[in-house]
N, C-alpha and C positions, 0 to 999 in steps of 0.2 A: 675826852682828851683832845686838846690843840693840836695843830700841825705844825710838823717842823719844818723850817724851808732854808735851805742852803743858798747862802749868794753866789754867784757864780765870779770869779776874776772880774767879768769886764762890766758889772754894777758897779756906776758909782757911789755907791753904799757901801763897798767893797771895802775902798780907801778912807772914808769916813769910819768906819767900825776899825777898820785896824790902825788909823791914825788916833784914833783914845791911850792910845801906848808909846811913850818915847821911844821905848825900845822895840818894835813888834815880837823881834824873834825874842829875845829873852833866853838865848842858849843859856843851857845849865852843861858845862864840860863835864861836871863830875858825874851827872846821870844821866848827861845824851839828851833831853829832854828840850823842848822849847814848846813857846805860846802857842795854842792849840783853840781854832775855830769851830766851836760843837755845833754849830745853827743859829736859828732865829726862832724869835718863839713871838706869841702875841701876848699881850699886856692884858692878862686878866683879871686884874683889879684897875684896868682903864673905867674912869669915870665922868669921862667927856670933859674934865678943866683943861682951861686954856693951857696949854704949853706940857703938854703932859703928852705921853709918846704912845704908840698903839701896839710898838711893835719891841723888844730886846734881842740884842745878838749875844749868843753867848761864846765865853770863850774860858779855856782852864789853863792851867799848868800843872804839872805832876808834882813839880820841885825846882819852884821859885829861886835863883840865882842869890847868893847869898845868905838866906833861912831855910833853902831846901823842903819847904813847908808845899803844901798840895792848896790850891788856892783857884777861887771860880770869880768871874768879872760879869755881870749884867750892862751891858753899855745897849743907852738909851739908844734906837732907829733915830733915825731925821722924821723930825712931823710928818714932813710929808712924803717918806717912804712906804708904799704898801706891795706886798708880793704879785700883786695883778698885776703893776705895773712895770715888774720888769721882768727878770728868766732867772728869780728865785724859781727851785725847787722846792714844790710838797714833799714830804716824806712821813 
């Protein structure tokens, strides 16, 4: 099993992962709910091509604004983001 590793606020990865979202929050008024940051995970079907990411962040919703549907986002790290080099958390 990979490790999961939390970015912290002040990674600039931080705002690159949650800029893949027009909307970050995503409030849902009817269920209280909004976009929700699960971790980072490593890329384990990375195969060394060019332009291809090492790392995914992930993120959910319980109940997406509009279709109220439960829904998961893999948004690709920056190439050249890896957890050594910043104050990502193992977990």
């Amino acid at each position: 099993m990979s490790d999961i590793y939390m970015l912290e606020d002040t990674d600039p990865e931080w705002s690159k992962a949650w800029g893949h979202f027009p909307d970050p929050a995503m409030w849902n008024d009817i269920y209280k709910e909004s976009l929700q940051y699960m971790g980072t995970i490593a890329n384990t079907a990375y195969s060394g091509k060019p332009g291809e990411c090492h790392y995914y962040h992930e993120f959910r919703h319980r109940a997406v604004p509009g279709s109220n549907e439960r829904r998961y986002w893999k948004v690709a790290a920056s190439l050249d983001w890896n957890p050594e080099s910043t104050t990502a958390i193992a977990h």
